[in-house]
Structure formats: structure tokens, C-alpha cells
KOLDO-339371 format. One record per residue (C-alpha): z, y, x. Coordinates in steps of 0.05 Angstrom, whole numbers, padded with zeros to 5 digits. Layout:
! KOLDO-339371
+--------+--------+--------+
|     zz |     yy |     xx |
+--------+--------+--------+
|      Z |      Y |      X |
...
+--------+--------+--------+
***
This chain:
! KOLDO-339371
+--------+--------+--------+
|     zz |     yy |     xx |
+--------+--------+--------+
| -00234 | -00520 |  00078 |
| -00182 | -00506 |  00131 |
| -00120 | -00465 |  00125 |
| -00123 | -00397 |  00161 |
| -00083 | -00419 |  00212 |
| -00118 | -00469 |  00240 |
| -00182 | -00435 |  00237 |
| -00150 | -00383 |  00272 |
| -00133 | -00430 |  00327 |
| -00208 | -00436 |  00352 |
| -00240 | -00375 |  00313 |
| -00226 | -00297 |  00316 |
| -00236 | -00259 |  00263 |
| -00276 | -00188 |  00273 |
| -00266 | -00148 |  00200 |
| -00285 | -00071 |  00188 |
| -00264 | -00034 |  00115 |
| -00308 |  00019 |  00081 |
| -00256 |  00050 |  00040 |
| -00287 |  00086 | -00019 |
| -00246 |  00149 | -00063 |
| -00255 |  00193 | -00112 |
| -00240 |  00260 | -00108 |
| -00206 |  00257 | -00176 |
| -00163 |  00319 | -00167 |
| -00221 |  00359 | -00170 |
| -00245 |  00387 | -00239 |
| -00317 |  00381 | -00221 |
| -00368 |  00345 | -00193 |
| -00399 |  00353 | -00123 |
| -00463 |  00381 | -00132 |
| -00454 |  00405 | -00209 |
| -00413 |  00433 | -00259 |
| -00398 |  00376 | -00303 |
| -00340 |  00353 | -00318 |
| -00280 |  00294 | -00278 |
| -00258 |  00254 | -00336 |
| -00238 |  00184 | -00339 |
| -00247 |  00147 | -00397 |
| -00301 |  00204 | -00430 |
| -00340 |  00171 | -00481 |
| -00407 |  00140 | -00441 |
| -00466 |  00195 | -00411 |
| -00417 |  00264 | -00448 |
| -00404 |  00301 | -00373 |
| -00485 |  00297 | -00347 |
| -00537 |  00352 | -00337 |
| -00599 |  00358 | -00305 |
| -00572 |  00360 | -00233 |
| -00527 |  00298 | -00231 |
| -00591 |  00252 | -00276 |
| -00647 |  00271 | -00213 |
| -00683 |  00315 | -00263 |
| -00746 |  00357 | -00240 |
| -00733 |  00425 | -00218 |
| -00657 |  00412 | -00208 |
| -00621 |  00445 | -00155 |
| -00551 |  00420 | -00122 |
| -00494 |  00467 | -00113 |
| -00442 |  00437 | -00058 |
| -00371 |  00437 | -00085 |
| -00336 |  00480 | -00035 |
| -00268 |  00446 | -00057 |
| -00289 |  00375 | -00043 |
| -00307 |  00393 |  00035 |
| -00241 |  00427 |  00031 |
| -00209 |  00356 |  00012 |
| -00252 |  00309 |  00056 |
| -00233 |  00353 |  00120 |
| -00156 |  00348 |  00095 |
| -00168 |  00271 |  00096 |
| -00199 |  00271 |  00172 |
| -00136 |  00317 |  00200 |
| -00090 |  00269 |  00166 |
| -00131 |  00204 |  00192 |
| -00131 |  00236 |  00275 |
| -00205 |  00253 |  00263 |
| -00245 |  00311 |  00305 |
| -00271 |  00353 |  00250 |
| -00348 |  00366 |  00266 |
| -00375 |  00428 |  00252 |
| -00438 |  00411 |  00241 |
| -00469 |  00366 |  00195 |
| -00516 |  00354 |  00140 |
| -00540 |  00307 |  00076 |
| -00583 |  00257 |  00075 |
| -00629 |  00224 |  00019 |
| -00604 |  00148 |  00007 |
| -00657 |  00126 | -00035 |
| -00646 |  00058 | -00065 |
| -00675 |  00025 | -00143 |
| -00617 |  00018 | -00177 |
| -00598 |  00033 | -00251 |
| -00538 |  00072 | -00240 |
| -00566 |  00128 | -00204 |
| -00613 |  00157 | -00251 |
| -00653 |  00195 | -00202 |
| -00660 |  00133 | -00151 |
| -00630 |  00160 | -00084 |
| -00552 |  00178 | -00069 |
| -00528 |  00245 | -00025 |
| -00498 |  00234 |  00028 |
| -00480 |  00252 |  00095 |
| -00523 |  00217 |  00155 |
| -00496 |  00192 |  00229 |
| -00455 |  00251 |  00235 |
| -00403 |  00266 |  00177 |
| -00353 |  00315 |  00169 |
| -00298 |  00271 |  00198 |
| -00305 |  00228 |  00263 |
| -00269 |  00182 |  00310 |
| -00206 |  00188 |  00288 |
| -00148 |  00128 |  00277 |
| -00081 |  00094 |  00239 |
| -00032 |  00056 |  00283 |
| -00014 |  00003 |  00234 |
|  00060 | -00030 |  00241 |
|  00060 | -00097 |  00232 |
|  00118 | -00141 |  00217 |
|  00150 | -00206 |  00187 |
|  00101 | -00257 |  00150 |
|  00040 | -00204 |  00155 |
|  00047 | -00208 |  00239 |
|  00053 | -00276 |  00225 |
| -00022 | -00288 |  00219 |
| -00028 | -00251 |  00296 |
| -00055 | -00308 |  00341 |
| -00005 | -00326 |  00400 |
|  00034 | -00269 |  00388 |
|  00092 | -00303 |  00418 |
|  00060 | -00306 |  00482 |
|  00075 | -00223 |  00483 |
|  00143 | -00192 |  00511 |
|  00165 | -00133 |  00463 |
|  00128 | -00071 |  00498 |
|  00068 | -00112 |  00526 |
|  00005 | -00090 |  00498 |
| -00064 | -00124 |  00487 |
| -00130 | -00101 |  00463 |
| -00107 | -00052 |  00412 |
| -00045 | -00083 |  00395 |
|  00022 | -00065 |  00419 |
|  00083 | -00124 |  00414 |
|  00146 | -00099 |  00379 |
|  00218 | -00120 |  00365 |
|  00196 | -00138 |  00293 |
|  00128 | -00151 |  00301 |
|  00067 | -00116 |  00334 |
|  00037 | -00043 |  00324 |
| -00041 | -00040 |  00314 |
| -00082 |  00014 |  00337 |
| -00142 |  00022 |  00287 |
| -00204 |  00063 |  00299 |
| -00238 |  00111 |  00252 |
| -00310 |  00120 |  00263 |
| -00321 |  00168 |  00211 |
| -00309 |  00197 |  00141 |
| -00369 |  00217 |  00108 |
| -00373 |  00256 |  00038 |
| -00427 |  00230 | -00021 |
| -00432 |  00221 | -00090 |
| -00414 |  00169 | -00131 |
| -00452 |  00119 | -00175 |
| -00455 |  00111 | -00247 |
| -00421 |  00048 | -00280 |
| -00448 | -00006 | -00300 |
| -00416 | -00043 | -00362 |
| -00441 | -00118 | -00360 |
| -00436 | -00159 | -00430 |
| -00432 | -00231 | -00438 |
| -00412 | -00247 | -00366 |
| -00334 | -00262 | -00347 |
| -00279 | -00219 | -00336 |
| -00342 | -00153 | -00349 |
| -00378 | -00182 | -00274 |
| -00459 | -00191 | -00271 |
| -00457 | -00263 | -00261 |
| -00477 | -00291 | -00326 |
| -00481 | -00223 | -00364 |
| -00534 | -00226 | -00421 |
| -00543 | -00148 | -00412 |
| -00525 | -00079 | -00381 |
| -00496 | -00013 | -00408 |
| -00494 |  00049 | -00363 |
| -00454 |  00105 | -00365 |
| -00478 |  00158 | -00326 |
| -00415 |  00206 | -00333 |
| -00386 |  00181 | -00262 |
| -00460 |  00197 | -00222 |
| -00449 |  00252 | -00182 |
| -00370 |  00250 | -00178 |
| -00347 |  00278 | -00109 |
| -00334 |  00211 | -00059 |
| -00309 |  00209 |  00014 |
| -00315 |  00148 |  00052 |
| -00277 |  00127 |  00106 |
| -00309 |  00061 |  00162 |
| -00268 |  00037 |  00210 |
| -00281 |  00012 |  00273 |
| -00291 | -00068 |  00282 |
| -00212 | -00070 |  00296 |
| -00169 | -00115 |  00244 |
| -00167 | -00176 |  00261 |
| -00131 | -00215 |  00202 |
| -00126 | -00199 |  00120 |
| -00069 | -00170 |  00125 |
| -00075 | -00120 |  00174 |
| -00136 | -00101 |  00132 |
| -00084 | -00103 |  00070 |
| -00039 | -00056 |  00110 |
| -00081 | -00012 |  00127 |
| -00116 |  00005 |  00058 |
| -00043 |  00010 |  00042 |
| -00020 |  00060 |  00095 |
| -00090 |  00104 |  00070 |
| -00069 |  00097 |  00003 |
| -00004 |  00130 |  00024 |
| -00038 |  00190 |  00064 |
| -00091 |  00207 |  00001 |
| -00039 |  00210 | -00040 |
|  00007 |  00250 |  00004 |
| -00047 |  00303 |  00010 |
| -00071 |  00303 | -00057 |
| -00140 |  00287 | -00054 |
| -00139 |  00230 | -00102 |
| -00096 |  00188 | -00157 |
| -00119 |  00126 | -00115 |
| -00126 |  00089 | -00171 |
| -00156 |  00019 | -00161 |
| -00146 |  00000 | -00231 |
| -00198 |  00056 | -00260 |
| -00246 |  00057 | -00190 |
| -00223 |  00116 | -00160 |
| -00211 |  00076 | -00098 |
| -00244 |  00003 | -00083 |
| -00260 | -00023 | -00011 |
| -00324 | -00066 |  00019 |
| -00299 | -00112 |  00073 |
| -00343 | -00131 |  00130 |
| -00323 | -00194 |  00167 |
| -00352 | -00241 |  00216 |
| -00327 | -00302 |  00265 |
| -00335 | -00307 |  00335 |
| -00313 | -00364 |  00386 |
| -00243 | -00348 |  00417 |
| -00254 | -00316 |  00480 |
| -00325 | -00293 |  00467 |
| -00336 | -00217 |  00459 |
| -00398 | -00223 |  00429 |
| -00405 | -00203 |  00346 |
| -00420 | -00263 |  00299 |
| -00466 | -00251 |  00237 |
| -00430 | -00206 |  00182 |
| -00423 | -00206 |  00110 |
| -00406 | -00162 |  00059 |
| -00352 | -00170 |  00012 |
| -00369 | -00111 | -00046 |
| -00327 | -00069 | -00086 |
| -00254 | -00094 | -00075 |
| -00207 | -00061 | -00132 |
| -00138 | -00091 | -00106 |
| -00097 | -00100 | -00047 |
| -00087 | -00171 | -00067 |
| -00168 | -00182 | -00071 |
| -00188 | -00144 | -00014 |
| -00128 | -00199 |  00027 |
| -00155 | -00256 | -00014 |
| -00226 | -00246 | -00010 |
| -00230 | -00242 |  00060 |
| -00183 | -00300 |  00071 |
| -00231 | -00334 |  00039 |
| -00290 | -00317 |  00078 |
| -00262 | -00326 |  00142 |
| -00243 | -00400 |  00124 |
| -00314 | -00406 |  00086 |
| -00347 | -00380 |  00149 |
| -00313 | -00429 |  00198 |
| -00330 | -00482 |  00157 |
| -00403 | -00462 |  00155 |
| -00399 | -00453 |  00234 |
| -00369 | -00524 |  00248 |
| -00415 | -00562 |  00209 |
| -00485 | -00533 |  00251 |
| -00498 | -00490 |  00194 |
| -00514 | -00407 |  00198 |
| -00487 | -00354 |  00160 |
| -00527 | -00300 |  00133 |
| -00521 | -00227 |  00127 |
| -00508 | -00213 |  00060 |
| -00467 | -00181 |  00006 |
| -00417 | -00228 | -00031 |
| -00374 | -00213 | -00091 |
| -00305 | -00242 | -00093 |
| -00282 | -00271 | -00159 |
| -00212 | -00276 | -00173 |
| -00213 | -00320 | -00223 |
| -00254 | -00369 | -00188 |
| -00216 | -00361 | -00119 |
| -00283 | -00363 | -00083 |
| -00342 | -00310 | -00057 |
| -00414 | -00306 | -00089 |
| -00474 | -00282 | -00067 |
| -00498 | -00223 | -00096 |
| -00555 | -00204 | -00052 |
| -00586 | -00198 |  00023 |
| -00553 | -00135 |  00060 |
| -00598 | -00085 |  00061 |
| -00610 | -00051 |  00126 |
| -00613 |  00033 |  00151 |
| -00685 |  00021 |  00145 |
| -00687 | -00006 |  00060 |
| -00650 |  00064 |  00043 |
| -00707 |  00108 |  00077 |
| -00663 |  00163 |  00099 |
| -00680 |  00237 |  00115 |
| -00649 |  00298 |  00100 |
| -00642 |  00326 |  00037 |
| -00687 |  00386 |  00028 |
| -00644 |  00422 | -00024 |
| -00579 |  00432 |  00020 |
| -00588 |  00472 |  00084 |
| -00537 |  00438 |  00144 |
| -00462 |  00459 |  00140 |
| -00436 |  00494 |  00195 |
| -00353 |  00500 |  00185 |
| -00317 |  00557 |  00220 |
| -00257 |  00547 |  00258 |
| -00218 |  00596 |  00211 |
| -00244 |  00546 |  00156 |
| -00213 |  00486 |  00184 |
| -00155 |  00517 |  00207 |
| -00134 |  00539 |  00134 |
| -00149 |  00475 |  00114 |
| -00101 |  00449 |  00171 |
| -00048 |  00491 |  00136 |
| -00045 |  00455 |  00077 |
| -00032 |  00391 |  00106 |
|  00039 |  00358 |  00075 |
|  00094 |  00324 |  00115 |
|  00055 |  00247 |  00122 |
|  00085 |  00185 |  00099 |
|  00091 |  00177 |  00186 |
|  00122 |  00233 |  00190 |
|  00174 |  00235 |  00130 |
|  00195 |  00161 |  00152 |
|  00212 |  00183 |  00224 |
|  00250 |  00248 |  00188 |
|  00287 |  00192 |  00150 |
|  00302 |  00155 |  00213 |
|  00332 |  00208 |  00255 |
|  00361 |  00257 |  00199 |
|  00391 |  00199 |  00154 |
|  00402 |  00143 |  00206 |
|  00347 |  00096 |  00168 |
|  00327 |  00040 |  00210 |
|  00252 |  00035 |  00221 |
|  00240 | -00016 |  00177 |
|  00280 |  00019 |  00117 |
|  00246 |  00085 |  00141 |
|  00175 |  00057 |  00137 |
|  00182 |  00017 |  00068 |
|  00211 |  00079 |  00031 |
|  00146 |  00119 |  00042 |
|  00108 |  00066 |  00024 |
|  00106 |  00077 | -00055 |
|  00113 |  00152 | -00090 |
|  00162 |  00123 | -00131 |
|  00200 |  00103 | -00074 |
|  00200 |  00159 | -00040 |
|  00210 |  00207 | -00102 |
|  00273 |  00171 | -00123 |
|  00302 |  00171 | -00050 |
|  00295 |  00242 | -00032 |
|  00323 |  00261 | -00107 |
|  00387 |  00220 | -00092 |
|  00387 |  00242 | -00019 |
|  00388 |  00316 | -00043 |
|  00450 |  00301 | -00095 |
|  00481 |  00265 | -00042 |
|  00490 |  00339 | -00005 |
|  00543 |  00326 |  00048 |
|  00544 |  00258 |  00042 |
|  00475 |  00244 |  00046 |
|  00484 |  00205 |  00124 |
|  00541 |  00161 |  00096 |
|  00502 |  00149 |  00030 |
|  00429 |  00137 |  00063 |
|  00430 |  00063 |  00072 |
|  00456 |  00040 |  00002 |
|  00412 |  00094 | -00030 |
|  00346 |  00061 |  00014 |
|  00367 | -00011 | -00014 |
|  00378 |  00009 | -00083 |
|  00305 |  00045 | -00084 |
|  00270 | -00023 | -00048 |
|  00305 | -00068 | -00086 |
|  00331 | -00046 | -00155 |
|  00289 |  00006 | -00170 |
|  00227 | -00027 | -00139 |
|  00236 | -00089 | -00182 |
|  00248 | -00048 | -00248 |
|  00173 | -00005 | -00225 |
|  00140 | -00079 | -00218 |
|  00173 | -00109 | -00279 |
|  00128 | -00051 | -00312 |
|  00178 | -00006 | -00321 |
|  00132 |  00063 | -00336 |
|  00193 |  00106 | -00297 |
|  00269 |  00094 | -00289 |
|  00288 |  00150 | -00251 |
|  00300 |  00193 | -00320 |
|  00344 |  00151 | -00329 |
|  00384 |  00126 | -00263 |
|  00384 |  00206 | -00246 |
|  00392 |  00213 | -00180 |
|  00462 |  00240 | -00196 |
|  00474 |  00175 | -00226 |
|  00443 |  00139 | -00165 |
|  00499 |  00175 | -00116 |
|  00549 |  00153 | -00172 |
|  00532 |  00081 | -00163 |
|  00531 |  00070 | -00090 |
|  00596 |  00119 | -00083 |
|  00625 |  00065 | -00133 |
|  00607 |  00001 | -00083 |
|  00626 |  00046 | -00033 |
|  00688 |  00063 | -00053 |
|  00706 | -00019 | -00066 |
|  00717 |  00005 | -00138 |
|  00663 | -00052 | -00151 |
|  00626 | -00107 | -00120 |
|  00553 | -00100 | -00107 |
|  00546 | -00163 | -00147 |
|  00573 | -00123 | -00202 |
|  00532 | -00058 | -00179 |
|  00470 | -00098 | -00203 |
|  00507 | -00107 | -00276 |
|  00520 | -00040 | -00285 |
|  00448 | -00013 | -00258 |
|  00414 | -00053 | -00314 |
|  00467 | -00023 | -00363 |
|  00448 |  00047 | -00336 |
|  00379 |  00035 | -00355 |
|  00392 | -00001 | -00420 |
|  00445 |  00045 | -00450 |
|  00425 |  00114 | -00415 |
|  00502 |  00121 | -00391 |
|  00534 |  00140 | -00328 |
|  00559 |  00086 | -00284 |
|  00626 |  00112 | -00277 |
|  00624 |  00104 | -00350 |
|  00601 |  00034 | -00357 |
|  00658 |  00011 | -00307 |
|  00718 |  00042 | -00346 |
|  00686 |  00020 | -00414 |
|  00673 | -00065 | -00385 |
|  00744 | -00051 | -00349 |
|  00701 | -00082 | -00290 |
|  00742 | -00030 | -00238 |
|  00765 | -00072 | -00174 |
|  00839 | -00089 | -00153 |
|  00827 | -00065 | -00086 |
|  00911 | -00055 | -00077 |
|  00939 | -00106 | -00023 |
|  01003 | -00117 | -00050 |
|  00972 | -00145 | -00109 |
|  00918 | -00181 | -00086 |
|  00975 | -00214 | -00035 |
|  01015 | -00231 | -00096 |
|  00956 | -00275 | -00119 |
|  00937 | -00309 | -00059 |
|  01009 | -00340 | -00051 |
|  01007 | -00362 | -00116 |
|  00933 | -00401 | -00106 |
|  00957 | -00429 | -00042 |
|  01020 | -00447 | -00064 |
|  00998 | -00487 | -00123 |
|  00941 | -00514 | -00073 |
|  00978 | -00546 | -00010 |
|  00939 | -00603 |  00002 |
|  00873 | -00556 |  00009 |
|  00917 | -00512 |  00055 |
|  00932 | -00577 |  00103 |
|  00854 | -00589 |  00087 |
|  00834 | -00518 |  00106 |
|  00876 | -00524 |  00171 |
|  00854 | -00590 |  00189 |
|  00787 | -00563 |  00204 |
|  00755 | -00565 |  00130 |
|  00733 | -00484 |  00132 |
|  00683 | -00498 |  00076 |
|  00746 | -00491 |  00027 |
|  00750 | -00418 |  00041 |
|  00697 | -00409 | -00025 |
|  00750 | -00451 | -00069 |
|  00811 | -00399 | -00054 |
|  00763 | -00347 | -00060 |
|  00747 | -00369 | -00128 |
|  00812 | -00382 | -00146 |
|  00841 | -00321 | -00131 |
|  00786 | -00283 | -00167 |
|  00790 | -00325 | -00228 |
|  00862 | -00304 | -00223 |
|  00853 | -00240 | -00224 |
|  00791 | -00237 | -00281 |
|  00741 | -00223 | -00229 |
|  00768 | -00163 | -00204 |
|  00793 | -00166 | -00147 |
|  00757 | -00144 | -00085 |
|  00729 | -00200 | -00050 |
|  00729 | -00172 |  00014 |
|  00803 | -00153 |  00019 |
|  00806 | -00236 | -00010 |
|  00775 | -00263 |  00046 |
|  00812 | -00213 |  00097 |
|  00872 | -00234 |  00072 |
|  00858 | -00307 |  00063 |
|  00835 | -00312 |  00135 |
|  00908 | -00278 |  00156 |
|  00945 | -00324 |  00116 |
|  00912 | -00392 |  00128 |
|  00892 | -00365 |  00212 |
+--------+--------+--------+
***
């Protein structure tokens, strides 16, 4: 098959999300009282409601609208009024009673949007992107310094119920294919879901990967949801289909199902959309259907033909009479709404001099954000001059440490001890080579940096006089490299450098080195 980029060269790529999360901060289901629990031994938190059993009545879990109209006034959605459940009746095993609740054409939650920023390698994948000056704007993309911004269209958020799980044995890696047989576990039926499906906007995998990111970011924020994809609580279906550059007509769609990574849902439909072009180019048709992506095998699979409005036989469901939200409702609900990831990184850009970039990537993870605004706060009046080294230490340090599978660092680099650190490289009392030395012994000995420093004797010679004293020496023992260095042969600078730090242990301050080595050899 082709590579991305050159399928992108003659084919545009038309991909919608159906983001899928669980209400898991909730204690109880959405139409009963049984119990959240992940990881409950199989069918222990069910009752006659939740199994479809005769004579069972549902009771809406006032909470749960609560959290799914928190999630449309963080997403830019108009919050309708009005709106009702459906019947979604389809034969599978893991809904006992064959059909899923769920809201119908309108939801709770409509026409709302993200503006995605998009920068570096991920705008990469933008076709002729180039060809826009910063500020220009086509379609629903906007060009940027950086990269471009992407404006991304909501079209609804709808509440249901989950499935059940099914537990297949025999097949790999726990998928159907080649599965001798099925266990369900009925303890998940029932658990309180919003959805969220986005307009036809995204237009490559990762925008699609960026924005399941940026939603990740807001659930959390708001506290709707852990957000785990690990355990289910939040997967993603991909819809994606080609069409001819140029041509503004849809091509056929498939579905790729239950996507339970940000790495899958960005490989999967890489996949497709170089699976599809091939398809296209060599007379054949594609067909709409669902597809499951398999990791392992680095390739999509038919699972089945896409069913269509009309294979669910919707109608309303005759047990719950229509909702009809008061404004003094929604507007409580509006007053629980947290400061956003969008919001705390502009705060961090005009309050703390962040760049946009530094701003953006802090919010990103709750780690990130938790260890910045700790440190930030122990800063106190030097929080402004502090900022910037405190931002790269979280990205970089801290980040690697979280990804390494650290479980969390920051009880250990405090953010007391985080000030400490950066006030040392600030200072020129160390190198920020030898800032990453003594994080890692922070972590590894559960001491102070200051500490560390005056035990390793690892304190810089930032005094001039003495540094001075050393540089003669080097360049007096070294006069053929001087006549070198002034004959045009720069690259030497890095020997005298080394030199004169070897002469002094490694500690003197290698920035004072080279400011000094430049006077004397200018």
C-alpha cells in the first residue's frame, strides 16, 4: 500500500469520531440502583431493571443528566430542553433484554464544537498547508505561526446505557476472531454513557488523535469520568471515508469499532485510509461496514455489515415520559463548570508569561498540570521568573519519569523541592546538565536538591577571577590551538571548553567559560 502522504496527494480524507464514556464518577447506574464497580466479580451489581425483566420499571439517574449537560457547556453545545429516549432494539448477548436506551435525533447536547491547535509533525499530515500565509483561513481550518487551528463541529451528545462485556476465550489478545466461546458479564449493562458525534470535520489521524485528546482533557476537568481507556470507560468508533480531491461529494464509510487507545484510534484509521485508496485505484468498491482494528496484526477486519436507523427499529420508550430541563436547572449546572484546560493554559500564558505552546502542553496531562500549579504556588513571588524552567521540568523530567511507569513522583520532587531545583540552575550554582543528575537523585534518595549538591560537592565555580585563572593556564599550555582558533578554526572552542572544565573537576560554569573564552581569544 501507499504511504499516507502520497495518498493524500490525490485523496481527502472525510473522518467523524463517536466518542463513548462512562459516567464512572457516579455511584449508580442510569436507570437503577445497582452498583459502578470495576473489576466486581461477573453478573454481582444486576437486578431486574438493568437484565430487561417483565414488569421492570426505569428510574432516570438525575445525576447523570446533571453530568452529560456539564459535558455539552464545556464542548460549546446549546443545551435542549427538550428531549426524550428511544428503544434501540438490536439481538445481541450483552444486553440481556435485547434493546439499548437511548436518546433519539434530539439529545440533551447539540451543535456545539473544539477548535483543535495543530502543530509540528501532527500539522504535518495537513495537505498544502504551505500554500497558507499565517492568519489565512480555509474551510474550517485557520493557518498559524506553528501550525494551523481546526475548528471541529459537535452535532450532538446524547445520554444511553451501556452494554454488558463480553469475555471471548481461545481467540488472541481476548478479541472474537478465533474465540472458541463467550462469557458475559452483565454487571456493566445499564452503566450511565454519554456519547459525543462529531461533525464530518477531521481530516487526517491525527487531528482525530488530538481531538479525543483535547476531550479527554475537558471530562476529566469536569469530573464526569476517570477516562480510562485501559478498563473501557472511554473507547471511540471512527468513521472514515475517501473522496477525490476537489470533489465535495461523501465516499462510502466504514466503521472502525471500539478504539481503546490514542495510538489505535491514529493507527487504525491510518490504515483505512491507505487500505481504502488502494481499493479505489484498483476499480474496486468499498463497502459500508464495521471493521475491527488489530494491533497486533497492524491491519482492519471485518466484523460485520453496518447496520442502518432502520435494523435498530427505534421508537420511544414507553416507560420514561420526555424531559423537559428548566433554565434554573441548567444554569446550576453552568455553575459548576471548572476553569477548562483552554482556559487554564491562556491563564498560564498571560499570568506566568508561558508561551502558547508551553501553555497548551502543560494542561494536556493531570499530572502535568498538578505538578505545575503545586510548584507555581511555592514559587509565591517568584512564580513569573520561575514559570519557564518549572514548565520544562514538568514536560520533560517529570513527564518522562510518569511514562517510564513511575506510579507518582511528585511526593517525592515536592513542589518545594521543584522551586529548589530550578532556583539552583537559576542561580548558576549548577548546570542543567547536572540539574538532570540531581533530579534522578531526588527521586532515588527522597533528599532535597540543595542537599544532593553540597553532599556530590557538584556546586559551580561561577567566580570570574577564578575561572580567568584557568583559562590562561589552558591557553597558555595550548598556543598552537590559539593561532588555530584565530586562524579561522572556531570548531576548537569545545576543546578549551573541555579543558578548562576538566581543570576545574567539572565545575566550573560553562557559560561564564565560553563568555570568557570568546573575550580572550576575540
Amino acid at each position: 500500500m501507499k504511504k499516507l502522504e502520497e495518498v493524500l496527494e490525490d485523496w481527502e480524507a472525510v473522518i467523524g469520531l463517536e466518542v463513548h464514556a462512562e459516567l464512572t464518577t457516579l455511584t449508580t447506574k442510569m436507570f437503577c440502583g445497582c452498583k459502578l464497580e470495576f473489576g466486581a466479580d461477573p453478573n454481582t451489581h444486576t437486578c431486574p431493571v438493568c437484565l430487561g425483566l417483565p414488569g421492570a420499571l426505569p428510574v432516570p439517574n438525575k445525576a447523570a443528566i446533571e453530568s452529560i449537560v456539564l459535558a455539552g457547556l464545556a464542548t460549546n453545545c446549546d443545551i435542549e430542553k427538550r428531549s426524550m429516549f428511544y428503544r434501540k432494539n438490536y439481538m445481541y448477548p450483552d444486553m440481556a433484554k435485547n434493546f439499548q436506551t437511548t436518546q433519539g435525533p434530539v439529545a440533551f447536547c447539540m451543535r456545539g464544537h473544539l477548535d483543535l491547535q495543530v502543530d509540528g509533525k501532527a500539522a504535518g499530515e495537513r495537505y498544502h498547508l504551505d500554500r497558507l500565509a499565517e492568519g489565512d483561513e480555509v474551510e474550517n481550518i485557520r493557518r498559524t505561526a506553528d501550525g494551523y487551528v481546526a475548528h471541529v463541529g459537535i452535532t450532538r451528545i446524547h445520554m444511553e446505557e451501556d452494554a454488558g462485556k463480553m469475555n471471548h476465550i481461545g481467540g488472541g489478545e481476548g478479541r472474537i476472531a478465533g474465540a472458541t466461546h463467550s462469557l458475559v458479564d452483565y454487571n456493566r449493562a445499564g452503566t450511565p454513557l454519554i456519547e459525543l458525534v462529531t461533525e464530518p470535520d477531521l481530516r487526517t489521524p491525527e487531528e482525530a488523535r488530538l481531538f479525543m485528546q483535547k476531550l479527554r482533557q475537558i471530562y476529566l476537568a469536569i469530573g464526569i469520568s476517570d477516562c480510562s481507556m485501559e478498563e473501557g470507560s472511554l473507547r471511540c468508533d471512527g468513521n472514515i471515508s475517501l473522496r477525490r480531491r476537489g470533489a465535495r461529494e461523501f465516499g462510502t464509510k466504514t466503521e472502525l469499532k471500539n478504539l481503546n487507545s490514542f495510538k489505535s484510534l491514529h493507527d487504525g484509521l491510518l490504515y483505512e485510509i491507505c487500505r481504502q485508496a488502494e481499493v479505489l485505484e484498483e476499480g474496486g468498491q468499498i463497502y459500508q461496514e464495521t471493521r475491527h482494528w488489530d494491533p497486533s496484526l497492524k491491519r482492519t477486519i471485518v466484523m460485520r455489515t453496518k447496520e442502518t436507523a432502520d435494523d435498530y427499529r427505534l421508537f420511544p420508550e414507553p416507560d420514561l415520559a420526555p424531559y423537559d430541563l428548566s433554565d434554573e436547572f441548567i444554569e446550576n449546572v453552568r455553575k459548576k463548570l471548572p476553569e477548562l484546560p483552554d482556559q487554564k493554559a491562556a491563564r498560564f500564558e498571560r499570568e506566568y508569561g508561558l508561551s502558547a505552546y508551553d501553555a497548551r502542553h502543560v494542561v494536556e496531562n493531570d499530572f502535568t498540570v498538578e505538578f505545575f500549579e503545586g510548584a507555581i504556588a511555592a514559587a509565591g513571588d517568584k512564580a513569573a521568573q520561575l514559570a519557564k524552567p518549572l514548565a520544562n521540568l514538568a514536560l520533560n523530567d517529570v513527564t518522562a519519569l510518569v511514562n517510564a511507569g513511575a506510579d507518582s513522583p511528585m511526593h517525592l520532587l515536592t513542589p518545594q523541592r521543584a522551586v529548589q531545583l530550578v532556583e539552583l540552575v537559576a542561580s548558576n550554582a549548577i548546570s542543567s546538565k547536572q540539574a538532570k543528575e540531581v533530579f534522578s537523585a531526588v527521586i532515588e534518595e527522597d533528599k532535597d536538591p540543595a542537599a544532593i549538591v553540597e553532599e556530590r560537592g557538584m556546586k559551580q565555580v561561577s567566580d570570574t577571577g577564578a575561572i580567568e585563572a584557568v583559562i590562561d593556564q589552558v591557553l597558555s599550555a595550548n598556543p598552537d590551538k590559539v593561532e588555530q582558533y584565530r586562524g579561522g578554526k572556531t570548531g576548537l572552542m569545545g576543546f578549551f571548553v573541555g579543558q578548562c572544565m576538566k581543570a576545574m573537576k567539572g565545575q566550573g560554569n560553562p557559560k561564564l567559560i565560553n563568555e570568557i573564552l570568546a573575550s580572550k581569544l576575540g
